[in-house]
N, C-alpha and C positions, 0 to 999 in steps of 0.2 A: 441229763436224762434223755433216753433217747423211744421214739415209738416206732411200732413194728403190726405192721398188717398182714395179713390172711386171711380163709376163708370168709367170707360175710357180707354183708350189707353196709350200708352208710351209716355208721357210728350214730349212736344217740347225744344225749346229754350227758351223758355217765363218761363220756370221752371228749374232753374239753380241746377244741377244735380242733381234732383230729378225723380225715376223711377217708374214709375206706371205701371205692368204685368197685367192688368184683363181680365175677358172670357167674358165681355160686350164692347160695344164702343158707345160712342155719344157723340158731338161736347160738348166744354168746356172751363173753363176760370178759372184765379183765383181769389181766395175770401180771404177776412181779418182772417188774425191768422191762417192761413195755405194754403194748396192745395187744390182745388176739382175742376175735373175734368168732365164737366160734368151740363148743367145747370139744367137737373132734371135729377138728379142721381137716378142710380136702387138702389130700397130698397133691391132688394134681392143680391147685392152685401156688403161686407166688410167694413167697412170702418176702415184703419188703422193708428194708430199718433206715429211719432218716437220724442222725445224729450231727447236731443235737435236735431234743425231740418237741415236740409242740409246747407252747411255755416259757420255755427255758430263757430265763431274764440275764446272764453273765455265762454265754458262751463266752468262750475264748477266741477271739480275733485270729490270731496262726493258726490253729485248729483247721479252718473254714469248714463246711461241710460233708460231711460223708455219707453217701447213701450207696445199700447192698442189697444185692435180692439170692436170695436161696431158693431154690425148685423151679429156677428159670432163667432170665437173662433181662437186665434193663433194657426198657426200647427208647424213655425220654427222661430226662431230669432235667429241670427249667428251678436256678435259681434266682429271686429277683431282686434287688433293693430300689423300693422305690418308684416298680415297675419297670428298673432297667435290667436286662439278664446281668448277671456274674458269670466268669468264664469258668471254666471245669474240665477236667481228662476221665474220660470212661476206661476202664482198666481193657486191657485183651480180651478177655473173656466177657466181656459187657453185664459181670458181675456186681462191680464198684465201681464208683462215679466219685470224685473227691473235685471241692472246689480249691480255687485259690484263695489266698487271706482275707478275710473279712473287715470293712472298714467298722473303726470301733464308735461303740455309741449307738449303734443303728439297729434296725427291725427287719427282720428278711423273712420268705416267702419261699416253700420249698413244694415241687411237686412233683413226682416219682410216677412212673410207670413201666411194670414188668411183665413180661409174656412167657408162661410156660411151655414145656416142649407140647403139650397139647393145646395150646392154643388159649387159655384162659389167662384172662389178663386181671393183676390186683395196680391199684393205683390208691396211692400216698399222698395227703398235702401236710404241712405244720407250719407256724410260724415261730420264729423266737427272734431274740434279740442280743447284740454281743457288749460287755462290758466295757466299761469305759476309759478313754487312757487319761492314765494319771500326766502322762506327761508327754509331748506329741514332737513327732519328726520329720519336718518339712525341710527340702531343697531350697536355697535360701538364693542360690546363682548359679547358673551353667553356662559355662564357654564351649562353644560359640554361639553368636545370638539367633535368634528365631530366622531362620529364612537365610543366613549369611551366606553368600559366596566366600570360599576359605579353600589357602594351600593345601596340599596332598600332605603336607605332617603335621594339619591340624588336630592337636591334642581333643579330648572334652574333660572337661573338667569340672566337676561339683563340690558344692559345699553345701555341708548340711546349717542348720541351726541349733546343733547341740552333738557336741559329742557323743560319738555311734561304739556303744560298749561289743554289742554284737554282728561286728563288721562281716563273718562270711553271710549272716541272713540276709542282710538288708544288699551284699554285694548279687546274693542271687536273684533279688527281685530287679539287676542294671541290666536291660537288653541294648545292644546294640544292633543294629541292622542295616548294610550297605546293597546299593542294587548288582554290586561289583563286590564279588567276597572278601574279605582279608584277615588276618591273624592277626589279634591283637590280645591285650591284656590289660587291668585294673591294677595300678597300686595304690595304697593309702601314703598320701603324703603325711599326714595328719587323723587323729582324732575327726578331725571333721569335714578333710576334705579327700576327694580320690580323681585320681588321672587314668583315662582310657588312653592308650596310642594304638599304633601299628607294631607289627613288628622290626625290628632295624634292619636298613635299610629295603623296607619294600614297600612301606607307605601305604597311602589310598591312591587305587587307582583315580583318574584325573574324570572330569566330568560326568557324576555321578551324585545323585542322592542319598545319606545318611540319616537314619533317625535312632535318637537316643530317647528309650521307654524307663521309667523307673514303675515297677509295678510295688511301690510302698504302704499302699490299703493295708493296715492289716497287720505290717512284719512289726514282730518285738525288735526292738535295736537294744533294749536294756530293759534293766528292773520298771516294771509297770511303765516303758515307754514304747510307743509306737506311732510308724505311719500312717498317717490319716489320709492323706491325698496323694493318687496317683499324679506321674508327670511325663510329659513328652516334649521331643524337641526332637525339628526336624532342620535340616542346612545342607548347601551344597558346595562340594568338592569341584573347582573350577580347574584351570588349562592346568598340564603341572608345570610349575613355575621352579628351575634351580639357579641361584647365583653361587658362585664357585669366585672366591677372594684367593691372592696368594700376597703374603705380606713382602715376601721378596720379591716375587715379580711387579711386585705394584699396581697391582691389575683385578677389576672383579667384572669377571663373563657369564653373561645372564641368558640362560635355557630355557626356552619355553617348548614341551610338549617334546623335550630331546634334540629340540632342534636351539645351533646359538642364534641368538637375535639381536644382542647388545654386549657390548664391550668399552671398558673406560679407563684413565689411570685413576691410581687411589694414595692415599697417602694414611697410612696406616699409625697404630700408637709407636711413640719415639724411644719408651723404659726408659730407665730410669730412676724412677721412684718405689723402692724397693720398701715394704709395710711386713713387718712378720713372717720375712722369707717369700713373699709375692710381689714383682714386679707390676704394680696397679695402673702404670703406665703403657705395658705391653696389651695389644689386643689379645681376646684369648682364642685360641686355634680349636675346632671342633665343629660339629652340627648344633648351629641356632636354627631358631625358626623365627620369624617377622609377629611381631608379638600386639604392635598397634604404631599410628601414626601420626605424629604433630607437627603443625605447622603455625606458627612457629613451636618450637621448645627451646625453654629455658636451660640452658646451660650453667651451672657455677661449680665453682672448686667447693662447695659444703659437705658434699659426699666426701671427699676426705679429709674434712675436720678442717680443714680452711676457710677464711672469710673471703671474699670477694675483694674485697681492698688492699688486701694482704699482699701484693704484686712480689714482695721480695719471695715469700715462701709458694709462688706461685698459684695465687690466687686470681679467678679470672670468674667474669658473668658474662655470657652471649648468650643473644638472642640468633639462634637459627632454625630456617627455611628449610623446609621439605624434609623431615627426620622421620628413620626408618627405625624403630625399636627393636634390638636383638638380642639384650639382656634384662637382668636386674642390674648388674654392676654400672651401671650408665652407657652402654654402646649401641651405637645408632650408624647407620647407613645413613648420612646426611649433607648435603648442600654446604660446600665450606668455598668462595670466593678467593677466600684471603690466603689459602695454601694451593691452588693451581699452581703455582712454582716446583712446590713439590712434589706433586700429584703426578706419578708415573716415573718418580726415582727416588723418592726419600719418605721414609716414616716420622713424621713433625707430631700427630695430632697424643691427645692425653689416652688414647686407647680407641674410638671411635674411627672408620670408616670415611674420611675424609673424599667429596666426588666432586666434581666440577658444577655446577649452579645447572645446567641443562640434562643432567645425564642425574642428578637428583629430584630435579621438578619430575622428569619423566618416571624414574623409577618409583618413586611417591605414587604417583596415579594407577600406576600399572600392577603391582604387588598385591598379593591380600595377604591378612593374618593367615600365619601358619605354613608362610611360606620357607622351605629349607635354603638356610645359608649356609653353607659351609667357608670355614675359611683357615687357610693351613699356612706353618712358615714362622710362629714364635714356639716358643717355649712354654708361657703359660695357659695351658688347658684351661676349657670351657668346664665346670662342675656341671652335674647332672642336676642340678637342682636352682642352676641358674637362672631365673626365667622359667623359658620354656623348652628349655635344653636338656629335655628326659631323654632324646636319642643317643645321650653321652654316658647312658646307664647299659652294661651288657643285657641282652635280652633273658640269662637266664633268672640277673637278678631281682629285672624288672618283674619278671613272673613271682620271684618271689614274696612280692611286696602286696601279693594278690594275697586277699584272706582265705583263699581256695585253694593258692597253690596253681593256677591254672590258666593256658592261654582258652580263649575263644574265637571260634567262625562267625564271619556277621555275614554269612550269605545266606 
């Protein structure tokens, strides 16, 4: 139901808290499919229509609200929940004012004011209240964490709490915003979760701020589900950090800000153990990014269906110092004492990144997540979906993966 003002005075009790401010008066009554005030109303006043209208107990949440003026042009529209404003875009013509999603369950406050070309101003309040969700869709985790210093191909990454039937809605309510522009894009990995990046190779530029908005008040994501609570998160983009592995040269050269700063030997995976056509012993060659970091971490041959005890079928547990995470598959940048032998001429290790015990402690400390490794020289490719190896996806079909179809600017 929507109400509608013109010529008149301050509504009686025959118009159930609806308020009509105008600098005209004449006797009045109301009319079908709204208010009007007024049985020949002045042409040279306003007339204004708030939807939904005073009353109204199950607005619709996506909807939000609408208000228009005919014989003038809006000058304010203050929506409130709460007493706190809702945000809104006035059209060109400052004819129509349309808010954003409505959070569900709640009671709002609307108040209009329009000025004619001759100067006489009508003014609108209502209140209503928007239906309830049956079933609600909250942000459950996002990567990166609140305030984090992170590499220049740090992803962001969300998961919801329930599978998102209406993925372009809820993809429209994701803003991202960098102080430093870049081109990036959304895909759904999942039902329930989605990745923002860069575009390949161009990254975030390096020391800068990022914040990620999910404006989800509101949006239907499915049958009688919706966003209840907006969210924000904000993190910064530190030095850019590149290490650059070569599994034949044996060697990984660590770039900070384009310039080298570190250099070490390395002793790379040895192959060998060939699983369904995939050497699971070879390191995989492509763009990682530094995913997180243990010290110690647990090492065991279980990842590939071996026990630890199992020595004949190469079965092994260590505990190692200073590890750099660069997969899902088990590969790490890490602290190996026991192969310095090898380390700058021979690939020994089970697939991992093999460094000297000082050239590890150090690059431990100095790394953040999200930092790009590349590393080239075997045969077996990194998947795009390794980790945090979405760089390993073409950008056109990383876009495609957008419910939209679409890259975005975050400047």
């Amino acid at each position: 139901m929507q109400r509608r003002a013109s010529a008149g005075v301050r509504a009686g009790a025959g118009v159930a808290g609806v308020v009509l401010l105008l600098t005209t008066a004449c006797s009045g009554g109301e009319k079908e499919g709204g208010v009007t005030v007024g049985e020949k109303a002045d042409a040279s006043v306003p007339q204004v229509t708030i939807n939904p209208g005073n009353g109204s107990a199950k607005a619709q949440p996506e909807d939000g609200v609408v208000v228009t003026a005919a014989g003038g042009t809006l000058q304010q529209v203050t929506v409130t929940l709460k007493g706190k404003p809702v945000d809104g875009e006035m059209g060109a013509d400052k004819t129509t004012w349309k808010s954003r999603t409505l959070r569900p369950g709640s009671k709002y406050q609307v108040t209009a004011v329009a000025t004619s070309p001759k100067g006489k101003t009508a003014t609108l309040s209502a209140s209503f209240a928007t239906a309830k969700a049956a079933k609600e869709l909250d942000i459950v985790d996002v990567t990166p964490n609140k305030n984090e210093k992170v590499g220049i191909g740090m992803p962001i990454q969300v998961v919801f709490n329930r599978a998102v039937d209406d993925k372009a809605a809820v993809e429209k309510a994701l803003d991202v915003r960098s102080a430093k522009p870049a081109t990036g894009a959304w895909y759904w990995v999942s039902d329930t979760t989605v990745i923002f990046r860069t575009k390949n190779g161009e990254y975030w530029k390096p020391n800068q701020k990022v914040t990620f908005t999910a404006k989800l008040s509101g949006v239907k994501a499915g049958k009688k589900t919706y966003g209840v609570d907006d969210f924000d998160r904000s993190f910064r983009i530190g030095d850019a950090h590149m290490v650059k592995i070569s599994t034949k040269k044996h060697r990984a050269v660590v770039e900070k800000n384009g310039v080298k700063v570190r250099s070490w030997p390395i002793s790379a995976g040895r192959g060998g153990r060939v699983v369904n056509g995939v050497d699971t012993y070879l390191t995989t060659s492509g763009i990682h990014l530094t995913m997180g970091k243990e010290n110690p971490a647990i090492m065991t041959s279980e990842w590939m269906g071996v026990k630890p005890e199992d020595k004949e079928h190469g079965g092994y547990k260590e505990v190692i110092p200073h590890a750099v995470r660069i997969s899902n598959s088990g590969e790490y940048i890490h602290s190996m004492a026991s192969t310095t032998w090898a380390q700058g001429h021979q690939n020994v290790s089970h697939g991992c990144v093999n460094s000297p015990p000082k050239d590890a402690r150090w690059y431990y400390g100095w790394s953040y997540r999200g930092d790009p490794v590349i590393i080239t020289g075997t045969k077996r490719k990194l998947a795009p979906l390794n980790g945090w190896s979405y760089y390993q996806m073409s950008w056109s079909k990383w876009v495609k993966g957008s419910a939209l179809d679409r890259s975005v600017t975050t400047g």
